[in-house]
C-alpha positions in Angstrom: 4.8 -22.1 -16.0 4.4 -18.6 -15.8 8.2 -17.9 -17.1 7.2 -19.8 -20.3 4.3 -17.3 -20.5 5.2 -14.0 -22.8 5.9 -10.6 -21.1 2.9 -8.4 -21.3 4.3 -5.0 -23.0 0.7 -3.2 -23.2 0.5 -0.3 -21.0 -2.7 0.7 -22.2 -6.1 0.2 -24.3 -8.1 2.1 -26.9 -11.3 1.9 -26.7 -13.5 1.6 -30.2 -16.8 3.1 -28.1 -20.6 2.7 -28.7 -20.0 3.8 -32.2 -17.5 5.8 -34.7 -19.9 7.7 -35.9 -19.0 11.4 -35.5 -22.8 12.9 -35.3 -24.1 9.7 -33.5 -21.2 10.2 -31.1 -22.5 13.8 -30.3 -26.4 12.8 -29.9 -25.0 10.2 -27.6 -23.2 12.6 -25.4 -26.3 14.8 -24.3 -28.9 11.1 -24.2 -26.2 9.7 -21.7 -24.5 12.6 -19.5 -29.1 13.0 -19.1 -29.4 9.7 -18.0 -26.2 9.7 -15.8 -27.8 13.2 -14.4 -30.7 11.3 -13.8 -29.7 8.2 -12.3 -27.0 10.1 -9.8 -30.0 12.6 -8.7 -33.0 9.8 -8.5 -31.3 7.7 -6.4 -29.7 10.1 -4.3 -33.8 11.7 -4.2 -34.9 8.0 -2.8 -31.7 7.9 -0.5 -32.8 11.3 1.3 -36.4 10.1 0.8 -36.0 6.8 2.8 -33.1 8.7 5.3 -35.7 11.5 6.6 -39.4 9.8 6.3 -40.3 7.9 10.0 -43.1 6.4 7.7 -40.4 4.5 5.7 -38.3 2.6 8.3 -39.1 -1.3 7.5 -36.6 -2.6 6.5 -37.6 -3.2 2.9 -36.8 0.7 2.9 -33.4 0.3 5.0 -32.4 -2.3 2.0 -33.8 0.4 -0.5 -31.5 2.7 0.6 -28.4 0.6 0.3 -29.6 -0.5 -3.3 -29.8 3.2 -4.6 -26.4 4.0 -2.9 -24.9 0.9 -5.1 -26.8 2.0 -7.9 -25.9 5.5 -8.0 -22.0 4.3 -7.5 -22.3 1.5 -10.3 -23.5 4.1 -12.7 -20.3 6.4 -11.9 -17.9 3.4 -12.7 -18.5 3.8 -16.3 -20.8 5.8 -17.3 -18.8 9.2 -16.7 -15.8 8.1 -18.4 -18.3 6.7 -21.8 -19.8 10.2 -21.8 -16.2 12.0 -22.2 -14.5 9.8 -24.2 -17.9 10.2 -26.7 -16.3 13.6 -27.8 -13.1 12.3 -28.2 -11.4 10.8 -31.9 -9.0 8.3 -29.4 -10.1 6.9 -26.3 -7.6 5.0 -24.4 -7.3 3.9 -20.6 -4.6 2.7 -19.0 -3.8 -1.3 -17.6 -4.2 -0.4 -14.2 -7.2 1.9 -14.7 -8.7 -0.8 -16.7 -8.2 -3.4 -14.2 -9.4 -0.8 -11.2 -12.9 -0.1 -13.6 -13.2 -4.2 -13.7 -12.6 -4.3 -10.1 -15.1 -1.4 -8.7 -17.5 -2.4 -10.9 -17.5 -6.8 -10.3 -17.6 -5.2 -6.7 -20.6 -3.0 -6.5 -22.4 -5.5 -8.8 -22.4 -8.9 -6.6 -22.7 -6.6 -4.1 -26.4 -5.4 -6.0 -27.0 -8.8 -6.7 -26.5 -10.2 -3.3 -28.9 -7.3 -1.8 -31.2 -8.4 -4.5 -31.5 -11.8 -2.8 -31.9 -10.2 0.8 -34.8 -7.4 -0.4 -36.3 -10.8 -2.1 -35.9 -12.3 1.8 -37.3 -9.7 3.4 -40.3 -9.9 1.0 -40.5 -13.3 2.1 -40.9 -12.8 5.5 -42.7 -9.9 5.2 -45.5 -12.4 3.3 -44.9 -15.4 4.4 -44.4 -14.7 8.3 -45.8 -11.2 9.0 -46.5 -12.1 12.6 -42.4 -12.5 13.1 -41.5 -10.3 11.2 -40.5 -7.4 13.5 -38.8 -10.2 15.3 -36.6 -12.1 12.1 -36.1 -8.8 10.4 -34.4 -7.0 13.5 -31.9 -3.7 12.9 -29.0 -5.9 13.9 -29.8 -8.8 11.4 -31.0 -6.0 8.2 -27.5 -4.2 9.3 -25.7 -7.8 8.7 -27.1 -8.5 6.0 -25.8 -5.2 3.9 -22.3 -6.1 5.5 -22.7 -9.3 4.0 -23.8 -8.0 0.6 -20.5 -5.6 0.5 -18.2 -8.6 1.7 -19.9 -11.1 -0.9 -19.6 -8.2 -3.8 -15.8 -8.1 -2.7 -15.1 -11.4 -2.7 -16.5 -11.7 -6.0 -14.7 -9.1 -7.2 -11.5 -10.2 -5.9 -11.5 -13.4 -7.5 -12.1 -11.6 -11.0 -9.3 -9.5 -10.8 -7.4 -12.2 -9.2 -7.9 -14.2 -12.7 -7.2 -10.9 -14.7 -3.8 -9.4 -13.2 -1.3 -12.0 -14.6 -2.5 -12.5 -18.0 0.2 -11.2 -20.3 -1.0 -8.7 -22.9 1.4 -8.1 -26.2 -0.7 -6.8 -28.9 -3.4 -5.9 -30.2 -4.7 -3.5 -27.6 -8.0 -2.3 -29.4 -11.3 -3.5 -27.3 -14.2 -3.1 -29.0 -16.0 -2.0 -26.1 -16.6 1.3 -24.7 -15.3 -0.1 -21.2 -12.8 -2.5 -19.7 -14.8 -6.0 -18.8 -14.0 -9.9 -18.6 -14.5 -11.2 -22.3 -13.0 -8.4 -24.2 -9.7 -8.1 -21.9 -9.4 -12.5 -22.3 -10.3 -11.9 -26.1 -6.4 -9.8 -25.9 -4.5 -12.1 -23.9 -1.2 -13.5 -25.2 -2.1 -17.3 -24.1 -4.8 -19.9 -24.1 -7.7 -18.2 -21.6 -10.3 -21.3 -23.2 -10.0 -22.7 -18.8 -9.5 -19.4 -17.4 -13.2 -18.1 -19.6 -14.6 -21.2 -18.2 -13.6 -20.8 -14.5 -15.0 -16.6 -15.2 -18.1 -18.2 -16.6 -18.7 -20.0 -13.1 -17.9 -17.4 -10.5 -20.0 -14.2 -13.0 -22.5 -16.2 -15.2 -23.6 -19.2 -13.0 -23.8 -17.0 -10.0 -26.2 -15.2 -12.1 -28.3 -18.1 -13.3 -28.3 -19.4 -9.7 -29.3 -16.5 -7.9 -32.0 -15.7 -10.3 -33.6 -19.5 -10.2 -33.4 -19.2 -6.5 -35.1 -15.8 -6.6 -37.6 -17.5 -9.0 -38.3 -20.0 -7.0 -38.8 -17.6 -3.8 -41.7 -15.8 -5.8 -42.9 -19.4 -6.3 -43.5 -19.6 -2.7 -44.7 -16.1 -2.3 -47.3 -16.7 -5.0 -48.4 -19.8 -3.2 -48.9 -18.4 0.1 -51.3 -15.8 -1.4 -53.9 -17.4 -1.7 -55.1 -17.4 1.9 -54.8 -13.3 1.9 -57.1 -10.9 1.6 -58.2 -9.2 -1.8 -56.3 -5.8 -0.2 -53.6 -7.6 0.8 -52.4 -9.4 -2.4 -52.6 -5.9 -3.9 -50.2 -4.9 -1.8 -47.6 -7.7 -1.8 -48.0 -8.0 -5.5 -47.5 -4.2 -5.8 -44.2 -4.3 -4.3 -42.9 -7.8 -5.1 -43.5 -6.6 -8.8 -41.5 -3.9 -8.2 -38.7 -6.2 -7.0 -39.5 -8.8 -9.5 -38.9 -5.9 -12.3 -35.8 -5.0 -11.0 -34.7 -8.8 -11.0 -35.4 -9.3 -14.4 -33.8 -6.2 -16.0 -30.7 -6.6 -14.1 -30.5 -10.5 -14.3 -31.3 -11.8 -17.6 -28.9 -9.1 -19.8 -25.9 -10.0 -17.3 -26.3 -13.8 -18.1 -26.8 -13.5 -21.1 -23.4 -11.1 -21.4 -21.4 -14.3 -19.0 -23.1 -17.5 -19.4 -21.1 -18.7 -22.5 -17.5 -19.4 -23.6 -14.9 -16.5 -24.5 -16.7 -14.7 -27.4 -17.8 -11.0 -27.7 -20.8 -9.6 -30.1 -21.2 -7.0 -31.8 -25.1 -6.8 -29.4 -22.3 -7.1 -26.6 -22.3 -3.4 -26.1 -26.3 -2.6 -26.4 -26.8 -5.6 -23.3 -24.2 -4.0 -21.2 -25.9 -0.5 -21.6 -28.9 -1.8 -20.6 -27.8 -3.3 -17.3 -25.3 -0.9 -16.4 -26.6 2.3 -17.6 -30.5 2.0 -18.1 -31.3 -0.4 -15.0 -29.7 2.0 -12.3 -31.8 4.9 -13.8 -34.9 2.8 -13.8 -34.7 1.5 -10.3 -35.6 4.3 -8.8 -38.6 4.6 -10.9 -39.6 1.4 -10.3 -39.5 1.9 -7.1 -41.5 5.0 -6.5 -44.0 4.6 -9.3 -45.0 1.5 -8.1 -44.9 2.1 -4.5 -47.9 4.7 -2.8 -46.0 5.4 0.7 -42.7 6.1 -1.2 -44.4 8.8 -3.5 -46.3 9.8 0.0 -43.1 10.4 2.0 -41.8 12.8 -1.1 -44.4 14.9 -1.4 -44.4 15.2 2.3 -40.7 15.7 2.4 -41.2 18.4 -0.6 -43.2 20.0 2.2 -41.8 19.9 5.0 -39.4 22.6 6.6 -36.3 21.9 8.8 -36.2 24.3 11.6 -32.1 24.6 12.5 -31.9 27.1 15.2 -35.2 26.3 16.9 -38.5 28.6 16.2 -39.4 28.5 19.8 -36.8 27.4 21.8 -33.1 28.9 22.6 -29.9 26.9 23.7 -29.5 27.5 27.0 -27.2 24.5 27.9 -23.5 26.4 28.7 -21.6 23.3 29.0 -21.4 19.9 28.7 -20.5 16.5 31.3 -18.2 13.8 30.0 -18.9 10.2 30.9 -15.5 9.9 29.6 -14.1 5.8 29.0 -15.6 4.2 32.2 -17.5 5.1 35.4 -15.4 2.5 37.8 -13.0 4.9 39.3 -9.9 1.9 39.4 -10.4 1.7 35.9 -9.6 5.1 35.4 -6.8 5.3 37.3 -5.0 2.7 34.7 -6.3 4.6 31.5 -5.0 7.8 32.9 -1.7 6.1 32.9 -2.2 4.3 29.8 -3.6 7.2 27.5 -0.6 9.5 29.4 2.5 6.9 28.2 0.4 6.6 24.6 0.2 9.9 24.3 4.1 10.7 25.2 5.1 7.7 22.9 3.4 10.0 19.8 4.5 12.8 20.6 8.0 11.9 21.1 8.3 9.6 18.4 6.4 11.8 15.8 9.5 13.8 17.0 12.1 11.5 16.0 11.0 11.4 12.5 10.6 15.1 12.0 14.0 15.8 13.7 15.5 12.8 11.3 14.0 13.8 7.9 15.6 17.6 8.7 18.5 16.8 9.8 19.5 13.8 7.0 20.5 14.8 4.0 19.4 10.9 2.5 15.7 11.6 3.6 15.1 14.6 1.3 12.4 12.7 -1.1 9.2 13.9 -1.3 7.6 10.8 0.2 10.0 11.9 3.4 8.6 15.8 3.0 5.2 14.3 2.8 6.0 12.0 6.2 7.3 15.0 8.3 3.9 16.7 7.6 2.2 13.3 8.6 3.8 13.4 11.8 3.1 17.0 13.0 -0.2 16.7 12.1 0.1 13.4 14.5 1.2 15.5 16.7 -1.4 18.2 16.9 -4.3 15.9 16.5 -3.1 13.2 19.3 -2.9 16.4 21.4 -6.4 18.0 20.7 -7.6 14.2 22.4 -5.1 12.8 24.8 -4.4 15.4 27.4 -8.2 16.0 28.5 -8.7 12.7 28.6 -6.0 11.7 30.5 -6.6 14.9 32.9 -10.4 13.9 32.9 -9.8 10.0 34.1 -7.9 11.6 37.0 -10.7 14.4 37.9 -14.3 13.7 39.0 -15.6 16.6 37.2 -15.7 16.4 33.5 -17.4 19.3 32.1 -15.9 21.0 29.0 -17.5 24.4 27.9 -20.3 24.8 24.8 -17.4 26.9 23.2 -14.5 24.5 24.5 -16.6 21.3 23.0 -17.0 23.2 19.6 -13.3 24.1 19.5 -12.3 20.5 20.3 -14.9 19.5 17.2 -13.1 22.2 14.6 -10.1 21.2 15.8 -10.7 17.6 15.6 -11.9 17.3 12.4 -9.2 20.0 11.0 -6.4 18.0 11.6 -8.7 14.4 10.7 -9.5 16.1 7.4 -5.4 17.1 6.7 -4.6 13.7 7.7 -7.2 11.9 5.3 -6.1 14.4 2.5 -2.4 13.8 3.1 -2.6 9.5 2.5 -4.2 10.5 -0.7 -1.5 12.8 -1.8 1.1 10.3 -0.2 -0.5 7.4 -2.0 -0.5 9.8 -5.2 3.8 9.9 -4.7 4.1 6.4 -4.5 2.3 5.8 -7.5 4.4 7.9 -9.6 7.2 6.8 -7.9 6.8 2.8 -8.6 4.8 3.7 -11.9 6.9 6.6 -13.5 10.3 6.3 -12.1 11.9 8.0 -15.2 9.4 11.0 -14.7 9.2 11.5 -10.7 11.4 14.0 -10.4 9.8 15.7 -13.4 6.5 15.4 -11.6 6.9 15.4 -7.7 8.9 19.2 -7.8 9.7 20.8 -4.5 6.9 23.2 -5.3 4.4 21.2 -6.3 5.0 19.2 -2.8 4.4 22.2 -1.4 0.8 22.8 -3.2 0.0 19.3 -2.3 0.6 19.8 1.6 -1.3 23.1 1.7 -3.6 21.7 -0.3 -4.4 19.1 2.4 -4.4 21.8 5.1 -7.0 24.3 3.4 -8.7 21.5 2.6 -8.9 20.0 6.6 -10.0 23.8 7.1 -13.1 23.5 4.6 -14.1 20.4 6.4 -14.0 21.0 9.6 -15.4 24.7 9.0 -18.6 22.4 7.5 -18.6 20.3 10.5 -18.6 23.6 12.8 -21.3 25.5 10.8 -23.6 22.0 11.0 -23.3 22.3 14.6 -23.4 25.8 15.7 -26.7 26.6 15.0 -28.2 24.1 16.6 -30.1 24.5 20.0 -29.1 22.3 23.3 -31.7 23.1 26.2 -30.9 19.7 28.1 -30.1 17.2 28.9 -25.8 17.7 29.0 -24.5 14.5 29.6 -22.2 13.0 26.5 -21.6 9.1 27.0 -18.1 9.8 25.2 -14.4 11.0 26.5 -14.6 13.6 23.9 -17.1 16.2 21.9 -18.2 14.5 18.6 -20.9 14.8 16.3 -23.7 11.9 16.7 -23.3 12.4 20.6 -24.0 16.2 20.1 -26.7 15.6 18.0 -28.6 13.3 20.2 -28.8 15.8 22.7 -30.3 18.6 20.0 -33.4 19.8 20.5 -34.9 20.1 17.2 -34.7 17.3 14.6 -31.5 16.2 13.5 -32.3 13.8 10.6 -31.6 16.0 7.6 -28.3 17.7 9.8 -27.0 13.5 10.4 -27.7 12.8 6.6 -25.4 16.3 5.9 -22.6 14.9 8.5 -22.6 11.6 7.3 -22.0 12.9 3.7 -19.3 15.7 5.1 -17.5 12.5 7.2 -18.9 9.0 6.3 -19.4 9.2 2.3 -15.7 11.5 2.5 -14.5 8.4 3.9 -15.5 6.2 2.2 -14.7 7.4 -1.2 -11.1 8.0 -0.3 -10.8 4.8 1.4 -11.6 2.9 -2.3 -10.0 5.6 -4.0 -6.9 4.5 -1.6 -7.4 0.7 -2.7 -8.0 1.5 -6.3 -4.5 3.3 -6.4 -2.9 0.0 -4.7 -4.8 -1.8 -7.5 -2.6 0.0 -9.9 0.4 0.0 -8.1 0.4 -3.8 -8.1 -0.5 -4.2 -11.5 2.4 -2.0 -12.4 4.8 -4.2 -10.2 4.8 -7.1 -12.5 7.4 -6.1 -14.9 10.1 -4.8 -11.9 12.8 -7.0 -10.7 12.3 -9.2 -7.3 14.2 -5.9 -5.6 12.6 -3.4 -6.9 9.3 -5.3 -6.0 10.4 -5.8 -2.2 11.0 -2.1 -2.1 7.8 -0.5 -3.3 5.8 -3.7 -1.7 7.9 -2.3 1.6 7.1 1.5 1.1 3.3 0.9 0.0 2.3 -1.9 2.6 3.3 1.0 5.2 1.2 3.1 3.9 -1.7 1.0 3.2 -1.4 -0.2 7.2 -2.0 3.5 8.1 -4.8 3.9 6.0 -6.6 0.7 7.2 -5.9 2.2 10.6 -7.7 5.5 10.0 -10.0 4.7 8.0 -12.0 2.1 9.2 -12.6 3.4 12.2 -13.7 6.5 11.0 -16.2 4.4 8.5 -17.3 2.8 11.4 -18.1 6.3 13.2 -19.9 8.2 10.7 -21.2 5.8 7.6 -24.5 5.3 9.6 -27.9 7.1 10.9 -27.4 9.3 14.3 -27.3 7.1 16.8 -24.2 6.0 19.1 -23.2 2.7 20.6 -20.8 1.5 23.1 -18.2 0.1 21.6 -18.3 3.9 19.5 -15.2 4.8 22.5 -12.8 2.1 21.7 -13.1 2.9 17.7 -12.6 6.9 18.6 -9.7 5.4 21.0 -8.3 3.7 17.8 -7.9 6.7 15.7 -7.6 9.4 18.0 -4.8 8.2 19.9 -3.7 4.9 19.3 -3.2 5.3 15.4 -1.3 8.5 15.7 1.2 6.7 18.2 2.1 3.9 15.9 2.4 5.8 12.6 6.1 6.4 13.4 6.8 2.6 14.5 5.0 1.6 11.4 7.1 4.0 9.1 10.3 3.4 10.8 10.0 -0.4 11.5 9.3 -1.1 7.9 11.5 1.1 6.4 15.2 0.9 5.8 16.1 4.5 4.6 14.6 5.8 7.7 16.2 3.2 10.3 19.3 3.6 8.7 18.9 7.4 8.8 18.2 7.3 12.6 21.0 5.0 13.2 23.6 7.9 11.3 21.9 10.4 13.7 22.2 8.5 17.0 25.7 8.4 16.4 26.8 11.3 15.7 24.9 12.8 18.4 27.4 10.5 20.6 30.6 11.4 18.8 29.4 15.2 19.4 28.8 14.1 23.3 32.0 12.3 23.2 34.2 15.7 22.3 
């Protein structure tokens, strides 16, 4: 079927915008980049708000948290990119960009509206069954449920772009829209989308209509059970189910009214999508606080208070530190030592191989090769800023490092972490322009500019880590010493602080966890492209870059969701926090060069050439 279907020659789209109107299109500019302003700063307000009050940790306020995060990131999907092209004449954005802004955004909406359905839960409980509701509503479960939000809002958005990457597009390419979404994109298609707008109707606009009845139905019940509270207490409950109701409503009804019907676009189209994904993530947060007395209390009380970082009235007088390290059963540590020791020589000597193969071939002199050699010594450095104290520590019963040795092994650390992170981005930038432009690569990817990129990714591992350090050197340590870890890292150091560390774990999770995370999606976004760009190559050429990129993409995974795991949470450790820093401390670095030699012909092939004539020199 699909080689009856016609060849999709559009590259890109132009976008008509809100209007054409020249002087409109300037008055439009300054009431939206306010109300993007807005929305990014409100909800990152109720984000610090909820982080850094003690009064505000139900988790109503855990959920709160999460829904302002997705807000403030749902807003930046479009809204940014409407506000700049409103002072443009031609607005255009490319296939795979427009498939990535229908991805991220699909994905942090079911992810809103299946946290809209748990904050309706919570309310539930909180009503319903207030006498077990310390015990339903427990950390773990509230933690699960966000998880289950983001996987849900993946999922969802999966499927859409799922349905949207093999429809052919020939011409026209004009959307009259002022972004990329479902019914515009199937209004362009080159074939009969009348099953595919049904089947997109299902999984965006009866998922809609469901989850609203069932939220419906939930206030229903909440209503009902009312009636045997108090005067005070039905305040209460009504004053911050109404809030949640509020919310409900303005996101809910314009969204099914934009994807509960067939394949059609309105002219109204454009006003209904402001509303939901503009307005409502500005209004949240008002909602929200307005309506809510111990949220405007823990503001003004946070407007207030003062953040002491070096301690008023006490000193550090803590001089070094004790390891736990992996394990405290001394057999056990016998095998690690010999474990982390044979890791730690595989990396290093097979980091090795690559660099000495890429210098000495004259067939590896790509950038994506340049880019790899840098990759490896930075493997390298940052396996051996870990491995050897650990594997000396799991031999030694005295595990002590030094205030100043702990803080080197943090900069350190987190130097060579931040170069790393930085250099997947700027490998993941070559591979798209080599699978996307081919004709211009050479053009674009210039020795120098290679050059640029890698000390780009080393000043900018510097900034980070010299962040980290500054975080962490004021801060006071009078006792106790002991680190459950095998290694000097930030939520361990900052338990054992003695001032409070709230505001200082917010700063470190947006240095670390937020860094992370945005990369990570800016990562999968570029993969997004990549394979939408694939579909015209030959079955070779499609095994080549699929070859090169899944590589890649297995590194990145690797890293990075370990490193999410780490630092995209509140300061406060857990046991199984060992085996993640394990994962990307030591055992990633050690199978970067299997992963980028095993999967990769040029580079077998190149070691192969080198092997032998190292024997044919032995031989003479």
């Amino acid at each position: 079927m699909d080689a009856l279907l016609p060849p999709s020659n559009v590259t890109e789209f132009v976008l008509l915008g809100l209007t054409q109107n020249p002087h409109l299109q300037k008055a439009l500019f300054l009431v939206f980049l306010c109300i993007f302003l807005f929305t990014v700063l409100a909800n990152s307000l109720v984000v610090l708000t909820v982080s850094l009050s003690p009064s505000l940790s139900a988790p109503m306020y855990f959920f709160l948290n999460y829904l302002s995060l997705i807000d403030a990131s749902y807003t930046s999907v479009t809204t940014p990119k409407m506000v700049i092209d409103l002072l443009y004449q031609r607005r255009t954005i490319s296939l795979g960009g427009c498939l990535t802004q229908l991805f991220v955004e699909h994905l942090l909406g079911g992810s809103e509206i299946i946290l809209l359905i748990i904050m309706a839960y919570d309310r539930y409980v909180a009503i319903c069954k207030p006498l077990r509701y310390v015990t339903i509503m427990r950390p773990a479960l509230c933690r699960l449920l966000v998880l289950v939000a983001l996987t849900g809002g993946i999922l969802h958005a999966t499927v859409q772009i799922l349905f949207m990457i093999n429809l052919p597009f020939c011409g026209p390419n004009v959307i009259d829209h002022f972004m990329c979404d479902l019914f515009p994109l199937l209004k362009l298609a080159c074939r009969d989308t009348h099953r595919l707008g049904l089947v997109v109707a299902a999984n965006s606009g009866a998922m809609c209509l469901l989850i609203l009845s069932m939220l419906l139905v939930s206030y229903v019940v909440i209503l009902k059970s009312l009636e045997s509270h108090s005067s005070e207490g039905r305040r209460k409950a009504l004053s911050t189910c109404g809030a949640h109701f509020t919310v409900v409503v303005l996101f809910f009804v314009p969204c099914i009214f934009t994807y509960m019907r067939p394949v059609a676009t309105y002219p109204m189209d454009k006003l209904v999508t402001v509303f939901f994904a503009i307005l409502t993530p500005m209004l949240n947060p008002i909602i929200y606080t307005v309506r809510n007395t111990e949220v405007k209390n823990a503001m003004r009380s946070l407007l207030r208070r003062r953040l002491p970082l070096k301690g008023d009235e006490m000193g550090s007088n803590v001089t070094e530190f004790i390891l736990l390290g992996i394990t405290a059963n001394p057999e056990l540590r016998k095998i690690f030592s010999c474990l982390f020791l044979t890791m730690y020589v595989v990396t290093v000597l097979g980091n090795l191989i690559i660099v000495v193969t890429i210098a000495a071939s004259q067939s590896l002199r790509s950038p994506v090769y340049f880019f790899l050699t840098s990759l490896s010594l930075m493997d390298i450095t940052y396996s051996s800023v870990i491995a050897p104290k650990l594997v000396v520590d799991s031999l030694s019963d005295s595990t002590t490092i030094s205030l100043e040795g702990c803080m080197t092994q943090l900069f350190a650390e987190h130097f060579f972490g931040g170069v790393g992170i930085i250099l997947l981005i700027v490998m993941a930038c070559d591979r798209y322009v080599a699978i996307c432009k081919p004709l211009c690569y050479t053009a674009i990817m210039r020795p120098r500019l290679c050059c640029l990129l890698v000390g780009g990714s080393w000043a900018g591992g510097c900034v980070h880590a010299a962040i980290q350090l500054l975080f962490m050197y004021q801060i006071p340590f009078c006792g106790p010493n002991v680190i459950d870890h095998f290694m000097c890292d930030l939520f361990p150091l900052l338990k054992l602080a003695c001032v409070d560390t709230r505001v200082l774990g917010l700063l470190v999770i947006l240095n670390s966890g937020v860094m992370c995370v945005a990369i990570f999606l800016i990562l999968l976004a570029s993969y997004v492209v990549i394979l939408c760009s694939l579909k015209s190559r030959s079955s070779e050429g499609r095994r080549k870059a699929l070859s090169t990129c899944s590589s890649h993409l297995t590194v990145v995974v690797l890293f990075f969701v370990p490193c999410i795991f780490l630092y995209v949470r509140p300061v406060v450790t857990f046991p199984v926090d060992k085996a993640m820093a394990v994962s990307f401390t030591v055992v990633e670095p050690m199978l970067n060069p299997l992963i980028y030699t095993l999967r990769n012909a040029e580079v077998k092939s190149a070691m192969r050439k080198l092997w032998m004539k190292q024997r044919l020199l032995g031989g003479h």
